[in-house]
C-alpha positions in Angstrom: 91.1 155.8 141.5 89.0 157.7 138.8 92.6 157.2 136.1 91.8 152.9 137.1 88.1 153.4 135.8 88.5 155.4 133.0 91.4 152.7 131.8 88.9 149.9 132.8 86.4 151.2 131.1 88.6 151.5 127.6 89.7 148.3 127.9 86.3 147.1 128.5 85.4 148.8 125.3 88.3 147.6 123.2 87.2 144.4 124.2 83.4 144.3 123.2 84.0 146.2 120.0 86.6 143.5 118.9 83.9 140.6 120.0 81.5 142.9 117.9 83.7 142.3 114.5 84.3 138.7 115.5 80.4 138.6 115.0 79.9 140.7 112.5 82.5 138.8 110.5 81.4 135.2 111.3 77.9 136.7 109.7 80.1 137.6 106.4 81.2 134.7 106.3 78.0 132.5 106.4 76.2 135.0 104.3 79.3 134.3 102.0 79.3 130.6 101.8 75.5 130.6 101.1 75.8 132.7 98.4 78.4 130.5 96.8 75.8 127.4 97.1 73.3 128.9 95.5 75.4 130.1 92.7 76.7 126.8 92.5 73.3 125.1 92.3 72.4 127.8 89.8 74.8 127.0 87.7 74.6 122.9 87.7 70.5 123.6 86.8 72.0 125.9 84.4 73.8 122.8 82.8 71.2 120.2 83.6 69.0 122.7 81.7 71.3 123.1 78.4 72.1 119.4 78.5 69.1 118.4 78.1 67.6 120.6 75.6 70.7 120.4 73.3 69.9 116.5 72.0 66.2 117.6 71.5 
């Protein structure tokens, strides 16, 4: 009986720490895809910008 809890409560464990990096990667990820936007709009400014001051 106490050898059925103790493997429960690994499993259990296993479990919630691998739902833990699901999260914590899903965060990565958005964090990631917003940092490439606003290095993209950075850079299309950055070219508006040097277009338009080229022709004076």
């Amino acid at each position: 009986m106490m050898l059925k809890r103790i493997v429960m409560l690994i499993v259990l464990g296993l479990i919630f720490s691998s739902c833990d990096f699901i999260h914590y990667g899903k965060i990565a990820v958005y964090e990631n895809k917003l940092r490439l936007e606003m290095e993209r709009e950075r850079r299309i400014k950055k070219k508006r910008w040097t277009s338009s001051n080229c022709c004076g």
